[in-house]
N, C-alpha and C positions, 0 to 999 in steps of 0.2 A: 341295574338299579339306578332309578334317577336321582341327582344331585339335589340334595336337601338347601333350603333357606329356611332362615328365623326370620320375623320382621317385628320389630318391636316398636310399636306408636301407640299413643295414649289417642288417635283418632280415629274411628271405625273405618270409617269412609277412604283410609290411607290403606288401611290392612285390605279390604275388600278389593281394592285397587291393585295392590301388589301380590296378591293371590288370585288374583283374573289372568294378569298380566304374563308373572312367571307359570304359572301354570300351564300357559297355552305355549312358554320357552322348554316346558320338559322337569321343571323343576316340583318334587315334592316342598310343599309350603306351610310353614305352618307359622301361627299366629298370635299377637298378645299383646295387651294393653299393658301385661305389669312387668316395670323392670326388674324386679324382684323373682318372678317366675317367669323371665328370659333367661337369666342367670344360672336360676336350677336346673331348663333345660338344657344350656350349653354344658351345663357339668354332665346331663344325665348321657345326650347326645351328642352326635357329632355332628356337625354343620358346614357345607361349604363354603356356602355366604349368610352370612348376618344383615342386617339392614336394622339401623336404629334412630330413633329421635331424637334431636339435642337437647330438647326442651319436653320436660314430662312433672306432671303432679308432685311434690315431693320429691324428684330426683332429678339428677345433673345425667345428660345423657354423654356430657364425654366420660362422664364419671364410669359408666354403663360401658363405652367401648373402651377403657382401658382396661377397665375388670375383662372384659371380655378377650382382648388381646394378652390377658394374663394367663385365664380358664383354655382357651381356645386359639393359640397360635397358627393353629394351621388353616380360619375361618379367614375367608376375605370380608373386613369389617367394611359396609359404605356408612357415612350418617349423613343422615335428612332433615333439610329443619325449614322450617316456616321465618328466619329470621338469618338470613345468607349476610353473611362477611367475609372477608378476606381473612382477619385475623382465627375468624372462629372454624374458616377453612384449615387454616396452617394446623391453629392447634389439635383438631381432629385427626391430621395426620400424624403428627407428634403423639399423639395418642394410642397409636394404631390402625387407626382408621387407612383403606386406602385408594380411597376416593369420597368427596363430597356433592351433597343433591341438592338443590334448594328445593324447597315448595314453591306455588305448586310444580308438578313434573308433569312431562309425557310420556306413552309409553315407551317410547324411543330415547327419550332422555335416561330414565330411570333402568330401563335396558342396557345403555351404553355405559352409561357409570357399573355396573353391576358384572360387565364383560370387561372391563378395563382393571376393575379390581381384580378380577379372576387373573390374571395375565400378570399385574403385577406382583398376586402373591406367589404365582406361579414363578416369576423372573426374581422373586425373592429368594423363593426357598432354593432356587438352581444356584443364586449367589451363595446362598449359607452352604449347600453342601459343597460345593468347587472350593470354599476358603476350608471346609475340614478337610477335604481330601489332600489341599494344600501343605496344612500343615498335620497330617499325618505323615505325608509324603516326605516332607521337610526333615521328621523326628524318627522315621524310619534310618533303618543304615541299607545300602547295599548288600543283598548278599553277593559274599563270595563267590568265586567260582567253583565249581568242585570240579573241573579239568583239572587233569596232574600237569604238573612243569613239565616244558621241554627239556631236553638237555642242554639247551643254549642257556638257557634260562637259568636253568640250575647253577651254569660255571659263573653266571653274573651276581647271583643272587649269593653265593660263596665268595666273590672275589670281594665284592662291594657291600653288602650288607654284615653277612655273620663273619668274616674273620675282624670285620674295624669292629663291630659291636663286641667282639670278644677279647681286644685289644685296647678297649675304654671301657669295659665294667669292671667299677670297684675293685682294690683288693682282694679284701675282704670277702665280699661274692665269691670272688674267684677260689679263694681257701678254700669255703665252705662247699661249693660245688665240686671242687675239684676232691676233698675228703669224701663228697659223698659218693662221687664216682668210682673212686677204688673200691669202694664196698659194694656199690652194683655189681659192679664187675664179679668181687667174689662171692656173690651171692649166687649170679650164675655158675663160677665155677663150683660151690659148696654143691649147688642142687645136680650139677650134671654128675657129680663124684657120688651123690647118693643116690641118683637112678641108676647105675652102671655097675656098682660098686659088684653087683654077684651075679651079671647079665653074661659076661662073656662065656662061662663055660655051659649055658642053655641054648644062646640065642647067636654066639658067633663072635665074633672080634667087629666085623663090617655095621652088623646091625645093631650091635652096642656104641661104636663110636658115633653114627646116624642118629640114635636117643639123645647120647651125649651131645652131640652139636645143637640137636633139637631146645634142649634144656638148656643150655647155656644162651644160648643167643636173650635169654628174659634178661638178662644182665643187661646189654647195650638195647634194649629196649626199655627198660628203668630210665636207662641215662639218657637217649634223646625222645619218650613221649615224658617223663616226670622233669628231665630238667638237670644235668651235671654237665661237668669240666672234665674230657677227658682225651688224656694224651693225645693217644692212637688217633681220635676223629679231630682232633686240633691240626694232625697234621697237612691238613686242608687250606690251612691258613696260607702253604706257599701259595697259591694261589693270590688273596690278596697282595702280597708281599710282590708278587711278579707282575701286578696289575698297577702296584704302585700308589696302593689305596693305605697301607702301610708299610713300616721299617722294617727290614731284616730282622734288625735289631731288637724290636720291640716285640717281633714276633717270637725269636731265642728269649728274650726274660719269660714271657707268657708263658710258652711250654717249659721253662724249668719251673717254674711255681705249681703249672699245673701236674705236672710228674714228679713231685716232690710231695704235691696233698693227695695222690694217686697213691702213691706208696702208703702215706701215713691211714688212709681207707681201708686200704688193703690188710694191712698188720692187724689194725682194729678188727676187721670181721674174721681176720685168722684165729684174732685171739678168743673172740666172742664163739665160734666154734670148738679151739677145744675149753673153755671154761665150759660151756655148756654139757658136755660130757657126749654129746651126740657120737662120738668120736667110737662109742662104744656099740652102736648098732652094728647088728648082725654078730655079735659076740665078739666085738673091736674089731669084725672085718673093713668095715668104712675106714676106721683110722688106720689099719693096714695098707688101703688103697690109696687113700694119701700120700703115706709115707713113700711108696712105691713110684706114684706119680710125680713126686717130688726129686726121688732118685734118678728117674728117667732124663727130667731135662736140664739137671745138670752133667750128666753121665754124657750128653750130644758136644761132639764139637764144636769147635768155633764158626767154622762158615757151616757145618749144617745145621746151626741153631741159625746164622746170620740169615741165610737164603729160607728156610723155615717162616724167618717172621716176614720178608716182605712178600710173600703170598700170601701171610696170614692180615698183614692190613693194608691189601692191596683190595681184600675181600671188604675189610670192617670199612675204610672207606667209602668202597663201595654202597656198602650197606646204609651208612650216614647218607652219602649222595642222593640215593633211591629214595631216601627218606624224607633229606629236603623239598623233593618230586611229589609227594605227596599229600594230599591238600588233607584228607581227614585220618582220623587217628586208625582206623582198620588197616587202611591201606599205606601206614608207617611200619604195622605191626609187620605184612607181608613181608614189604620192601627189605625190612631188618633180619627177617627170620631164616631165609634161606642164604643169601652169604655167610652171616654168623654160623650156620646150621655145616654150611659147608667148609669152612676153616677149620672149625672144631674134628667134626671126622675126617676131612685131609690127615690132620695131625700136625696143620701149621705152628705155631709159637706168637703169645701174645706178649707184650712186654707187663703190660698193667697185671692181665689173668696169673702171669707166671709170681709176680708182687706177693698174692694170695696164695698160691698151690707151695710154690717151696717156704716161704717160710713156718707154713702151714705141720711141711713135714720138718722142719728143723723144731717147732715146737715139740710133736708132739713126738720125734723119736729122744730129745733132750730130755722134756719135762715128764712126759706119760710114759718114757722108756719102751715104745712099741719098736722093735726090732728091726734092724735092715734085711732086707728080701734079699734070699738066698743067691750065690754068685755074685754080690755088688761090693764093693769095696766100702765099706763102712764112715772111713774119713772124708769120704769124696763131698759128704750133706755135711757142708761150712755154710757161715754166710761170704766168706774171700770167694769158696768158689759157686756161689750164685753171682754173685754182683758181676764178676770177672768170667766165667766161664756160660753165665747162662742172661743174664739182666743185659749185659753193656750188647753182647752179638746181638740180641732179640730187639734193642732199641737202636741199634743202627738198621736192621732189615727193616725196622715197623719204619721208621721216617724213609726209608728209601720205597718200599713196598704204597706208602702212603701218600709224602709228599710228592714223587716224582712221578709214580705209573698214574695217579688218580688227580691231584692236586696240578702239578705241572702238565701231564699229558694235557686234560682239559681246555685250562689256560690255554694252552698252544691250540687245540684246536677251535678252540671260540673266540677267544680273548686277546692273542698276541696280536698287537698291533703290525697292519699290512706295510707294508716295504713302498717307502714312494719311490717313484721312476724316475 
């Protein structure tokens, strides 16, 4: 389709000229005496080049090409005039205009202004788009990568980022994350107690504990895709501490605060289950299973509850680790799901999960009077011999299982500074 021109002159003899002219350049032409119906056709049409007069009956023709550089931006305006100046060159460009003719012309003259505007509106408009791509580009962000971390990466990104940032937020944050973490936590153990609670004598002892790990792991998936403070995965932090990005020091106050609002979580959703009454599904068989659960691990020795827990967060570690490795929230989910998955039906010992499960059953065989499970010594579900027989072994394995096989191991193999010669 050929490139259209408007020519608007109040002289015949200029229009006939200019539609001889371009005609024989390829150009559809059309033509007009009134600037008034140049105008209607710029709005009705579209126009490559316009071509206008300065000087017309009743009207101002730069008046005509600024209307027109208003109606029609993308037209290359020339104007023509019988009456050449410098200044009235300038202001026609000021106008819009972008090139000036005098009368009379020649073909070649009026030709070359004609191909000169083409070019510069064309070097125009490549300017206006390069400055929006500019600052599109400018307002835009990077995206991220969605590569997952190396493991080098990971030990750096633990040594120097998350244990100092965990080591300077707020108090108060800390409280509050750290409360909310103990109730993650038992929110996993509450749900895995109710999948399991009548599994074993259908489905096996093996493929119930596999459920149970299943379900539990929602717990430390709460806490690090929503956001808490908790012990077990704090103890990552030797890591900084060994990299010398933080204190020992500062690091021991950090996890007492946070295993103290860990505990205080924990009670809360203990309590929040049996107010609930939930306790009474399956005809009080759940709060049976509880109670039960409860007895078991305070019933464990002292080093097989101690050795118990650091396989148990040698895995949760783990799990955090893989997790920080993970650039989007799916592949947190995985990271976190099968170590967790695997601790639980081990039958390792958590210190935070254990927070929730025994006091759980000291409530409910105190308060609801649910009975201790045949063959078990009745006194044994104190809180002396949780703290002492089942809490204090389970938190010395969780920081040795934690800090040392995942937090120090790492360190050492990424992070320890090389030995000079």
């Amino acid at each position: 389709m050929p490139d259209t021109m408007l020519v608007i002159d109040d002289e015949e003899v200029v229009l006939e000229s200019c539609r001889r002219i371009f005609s024989a350049e390829g150009f559809q032409v059309v033509t007009t005496s009134s600037p008034q119906e140049g105008l209607r056709l710029i709005k009705d049409s579209k126009f490559e080049v316009v071509l206008c007069d300065w000087k017309m009956p009743d009207f101002n023709g730069m008046d005509v090409v600024e209307e027109i550089h208003s109606r029609a931006p993308e037209s290359a305006v020339v104007m023509i005039s019988g009456f050449p100046s410098v200044g009235r060159a300038t202001e026609a460009m000021k106008r819009g205009a972008m090139d000036y003719v005098p009368k009379p012309f020649t073909p070649d003259e009026i030709t070359d202004a004609v191909n000169r505007a083409i070019r510069r509106k064309v070097t125009e408009e490549k300017e206006v788009i390069g400055r929006v791509e500019s600052i599109v580009r400018n307002l835009q962000f990077p995206l991220p990568s969605m590569e997952d971390k190396a493991p080098a990466t990971i030990a750096e990104t633990v040594a120097q980022k998350v244990g100092v940032t965990k080591t300077t937020s707020p108090w108060l944050s800390v409280m509050v994350l750290g409360i909310l973490a103990g109730a993650y936590i038992g929110f996993g153990g509450l749900l895995s107690t109710t999948v399991t609670f009548d599994m074993g004598g259908v489905f096996g002892t093996g493929f119930t504990k596999l459920v149970g790990g299943a379900a539990f792991s929602v717990g430390l998936m709460l806490v690090v895709i929503a956001g808490a403070e908790l012990f077990t995965g704090n103890n990552l932090m030797v890591s900084s501490a060994l990299a010398r990005e933080i204190t020992f020091g500062t690091m021991t106050k950090r996890w007492i605060l946070v295993y103290i609002t860990n505990f205080i979580g924990s009670i809360v959703l203990a309590l929040i289950f049996v107010g609930s009454g939930l306790y009474r599904t399956g005809g009080g068989a759940l709060g049976a299973a509880a109670v039960k659960i409860a007895y078991a691990k305070v019933s464990l020795g002292f080093i097989e509850a101690l050795v118990r827990a650091i396989g148990c967060n040698w895995l949760v570690c783990l799990a955090v680790w893989m997790a920080l490795a993970a650039r989007q929230t799916i592949g947190k989910i995985f990271a976190i799901f099968f170590p967790i998955m695997a601790f639980v039906a081990i039958g390792f010992e958590h210190c935070v999960a254990n927070m929730y499960f025994v006091p759980t059953g000291i409530f409910l065989r105190n308060w609801v009077g649910i009975p201790t499970p045949e063959g078990i010594d009745p006194g044994i579900l104190t809180w002396g011999s949780f703290l002492f027989r089942n809490l204090l072994p389970v938190t010395i394995g969780n920081l040795i299982g934690g800090g040392v096989f995942v937090g120090m191991s790492y360190w050492g193999a990424y992070l320890r500074p090389a030995k000079s010669s």
